[in-house]
N, C-alpha and C positions, 0 to 999 in steps of 0.2 A: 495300613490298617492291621499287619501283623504285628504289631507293636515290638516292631527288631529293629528299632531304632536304637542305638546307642544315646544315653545322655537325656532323654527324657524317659517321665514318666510313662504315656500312654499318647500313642499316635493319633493323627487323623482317623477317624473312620471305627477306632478298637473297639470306645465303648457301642455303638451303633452296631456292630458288628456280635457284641455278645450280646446286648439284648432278641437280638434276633435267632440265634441259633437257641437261647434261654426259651424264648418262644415258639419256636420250632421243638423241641426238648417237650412241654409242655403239652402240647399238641399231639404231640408220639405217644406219651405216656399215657395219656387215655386211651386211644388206641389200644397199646400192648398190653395194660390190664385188664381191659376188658378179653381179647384174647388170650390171655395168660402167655405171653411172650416176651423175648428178652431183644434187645435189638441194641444196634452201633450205631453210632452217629459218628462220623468224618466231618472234621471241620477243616479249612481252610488254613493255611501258617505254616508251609512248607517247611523248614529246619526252626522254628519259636511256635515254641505249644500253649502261650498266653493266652490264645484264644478257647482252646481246650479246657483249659486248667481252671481259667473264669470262671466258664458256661458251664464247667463240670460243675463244679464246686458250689456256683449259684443253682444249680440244678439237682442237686442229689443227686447226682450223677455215682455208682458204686467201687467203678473203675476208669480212672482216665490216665491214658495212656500219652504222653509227651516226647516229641524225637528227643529231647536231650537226657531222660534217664532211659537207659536198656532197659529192654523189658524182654522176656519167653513168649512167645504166642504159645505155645501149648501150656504152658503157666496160666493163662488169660483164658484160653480154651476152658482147662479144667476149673477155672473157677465161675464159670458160668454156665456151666455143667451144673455144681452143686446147688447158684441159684434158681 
């Protein structure tokens, strides 16, 4: 279901997998606006960020973070600072 499969599209379990965390996303977000808070969500996909990138992307999600491109944490830090 991390979809690191070589050679297909999209594995058992992916798409099920991101409507779920899409919905969990969802669920958060009312929450944090109501509090006026920023929060992270950790998904699942040990070294393939497909599921991330999905669920981000289907989510307005503002920054998603993927192990295959580097990223700063204090880069990520400071930009959730400003929002």
């Amino acid at each position: 279901m991390d979809n690191d499969i070589s050679y297909t599209d999209f594995t058992i379990g992916f798409d099920t997998s991101v409507s779920i965390v899409v919905d969990a996303i969802n669920k958060l977000r009312d929450t944090m606006s109501s509090h006026e808070r920023s929060s992270i969500v950790e998904v699942m996909g040990r070294h393939c960020g497909d599921i991330a990138l999905y669920a981000g992307l289907a989510s307005g999600a503002e920054t998603i973070i993927v192990p295959e491109v580097p990223f700063d944490m204090d880069e990520i830090a400071e930009r959730m600072k400003q929002n």
